[in-house]
C-alpha positions, 0 to 999 in steps of 0.5 A: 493916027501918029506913027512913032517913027518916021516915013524914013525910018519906016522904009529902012525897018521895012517889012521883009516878010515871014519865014516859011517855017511855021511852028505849032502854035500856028505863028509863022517865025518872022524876020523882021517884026512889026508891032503896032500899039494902041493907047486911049490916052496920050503917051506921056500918061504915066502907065501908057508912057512905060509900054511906049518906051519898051517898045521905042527901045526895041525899035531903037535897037532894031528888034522891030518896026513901031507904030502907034496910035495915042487918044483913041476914043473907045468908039473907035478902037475896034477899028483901030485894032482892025486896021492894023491887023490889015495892015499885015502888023505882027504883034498888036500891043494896047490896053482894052479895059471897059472894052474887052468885048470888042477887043477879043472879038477883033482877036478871033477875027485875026487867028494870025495876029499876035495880040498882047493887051492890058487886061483885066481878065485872061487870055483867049487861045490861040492869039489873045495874050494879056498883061498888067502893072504887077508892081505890088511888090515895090508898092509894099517897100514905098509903103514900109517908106511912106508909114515910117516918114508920117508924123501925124499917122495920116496917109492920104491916097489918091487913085484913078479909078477902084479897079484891081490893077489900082486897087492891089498897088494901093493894099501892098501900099498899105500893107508896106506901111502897116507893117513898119507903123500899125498906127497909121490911118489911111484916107481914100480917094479915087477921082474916076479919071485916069487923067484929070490933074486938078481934081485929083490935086483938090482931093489930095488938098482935101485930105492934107486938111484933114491931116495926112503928111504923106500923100500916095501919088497914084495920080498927076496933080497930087505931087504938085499939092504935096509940093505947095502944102511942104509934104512928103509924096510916094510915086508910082509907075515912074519916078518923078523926083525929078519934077519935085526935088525935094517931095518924092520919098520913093517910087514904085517903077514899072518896067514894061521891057521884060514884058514886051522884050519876051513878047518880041521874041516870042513872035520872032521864033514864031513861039507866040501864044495866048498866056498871061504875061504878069509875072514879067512884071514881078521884081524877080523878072525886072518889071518892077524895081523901087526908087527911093531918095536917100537924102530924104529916107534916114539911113535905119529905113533905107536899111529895112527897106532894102533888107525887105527888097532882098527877102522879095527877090529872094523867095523869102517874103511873098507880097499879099495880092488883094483886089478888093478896094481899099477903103479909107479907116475910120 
């Protein structure tokens, strides 16, 4: 098990208790806060990596004391989940897709325990909340990028795995590059790997020879493709133009501090309940914004993009949300 913060530092956020005020929903109002959070992959994964860093910048600020667990095997996460619950944690933050059964049984085992977790399906009163990476919007505004910048009409798109947390950021992607080119082809891929760099580098490698000049980078390794062919990538979740100077028109962020800043707040006034927290992913909450390289995108597509981004932001234009997976054109 890694703690993210130090024995020192644990003793100087230490855990003074709850307050004796409790509110309707159960949940006692808390003075200081504990929050532990539970990752089946390494921190640096690009989704992992978001929540880890609004949860640092809350501790940093001094809004809570965070723990967390990285690698944890799904065998292993029911007693993970259980440990910290014993251990007297206030709010208990992870990702439980292909283990929600498991997950949600811990839940109604610790009606006191506020739990905010990556989910496919709902929340479960009084104390199972939920969230995802609702970051459809800007994955619609790269994708007005990625179908203006291809000059052979050919996107290649290379995911983890055909779920609907995957799947409705590459439609909006799609869509986004439809809109600007209704000439553009699509080939997909998934790798069936959340973390597998070199598979997914020989699948974007594959569909470059069969002609895409942009790649859609849901994955590590397709950049480093893109980067050895001399094509155009569109990032997700993070920017990682940085890494490849040169390569990343554009970048569908996600910005996991609106979700887990309401969720902080919401365990301290002791308001919490089980509630789905997307919408705090929207672009109009700030859990979603797009970056893009002005040396790379020409000016007339920077304008658009923008225009577009500013209709989103206004009410004005409504991304579509399809779930189904995407498939690659004939």
């Amino acid at each position: 098990m890694t703690s993210a913060l130090s024995v020192t530092r644990r003793a100087v956020l230490h855990f003074v208790g709850l307050a004796a005020l409790v509110l309707s929903t159960g949940f006692a109002a808390a003075q200081d806060i504990k929050v532990a959070a539970i990752y089946t992959l390494p921190v640096e994964q690009q989704w992992i990596s978001r929540i880890h860093k609004a949860l640092n910048a809350a501790a940093e600020r001094g809004d809570i004391e965070y723990v967390f667990s990285e690698n944890v095997a799904n065998t292993d996460y029911e007693r993970v989940m259980r440990e910290y619950a014993e251990q007297g944690q206030n709010l208990i933050v992870g990702e439980v897709f292909g283990l929600e059964r498991a997950a949600r049984k811990v839940a109604k085992d610790y009606p006191d325990t506020a739990f905010l977790m990556g989910s496919s399906f709902g929340p479960v009163a009084p104390n199972f909340a939920v969230f995802d990476n609702w970051i459809h919007e800007p994955s619609y505004l790269s994708g007005m990028i990625a179908g203006s910048a291809t000059e052979s009409n050919v996107i290649g798109m290379v995911g983890g795995y055909a779920i609907p947390e995957v799947n409705r950021l590459m439609n909006a992607f799609m869509d986004g590059a439809r809109a600007v080119n209704p000439d553009v082809k699509f080939i997909v891929n998934f790798i069936d790997s959340w973390y597998d760099p070199p598979k997914a580098k020989e699948s974007a490698f594959a569909m470059m020879d069969a002609g895409a000049d942009i790649m859609y980078a849901e994955r590590f390794g397709v950049s480093d493709a893109a980067v050895e062919r001399g094509v155009k990538a569109v990032g997700n979740v993070i920017d990682t133009s940085g890494d490849y100077p040169g390569t990343i028109l554009a970048s569908a962020l996600w910005h996991m501090e609106p979700t887990i800043d309401k969720a902080i707040a919401n365990v301290k006034s002791g308001n919490f309940e089980a509630s789905d927290y997307g919408q705090y992913s929207f672009m109009g909450h700030g859990g979603g914004s797009l970056v893009l390289d002005e040396g790379l995108v020409p000016a007339e597509v920077v304008t658009a993009t923008r225009a577009k981004e500013a209709e989103i932001m206004d009410g004005l234009f409504r991304v579509d949300v399809n779930d189904a997976r995407p498939v690659s054109d004939n």
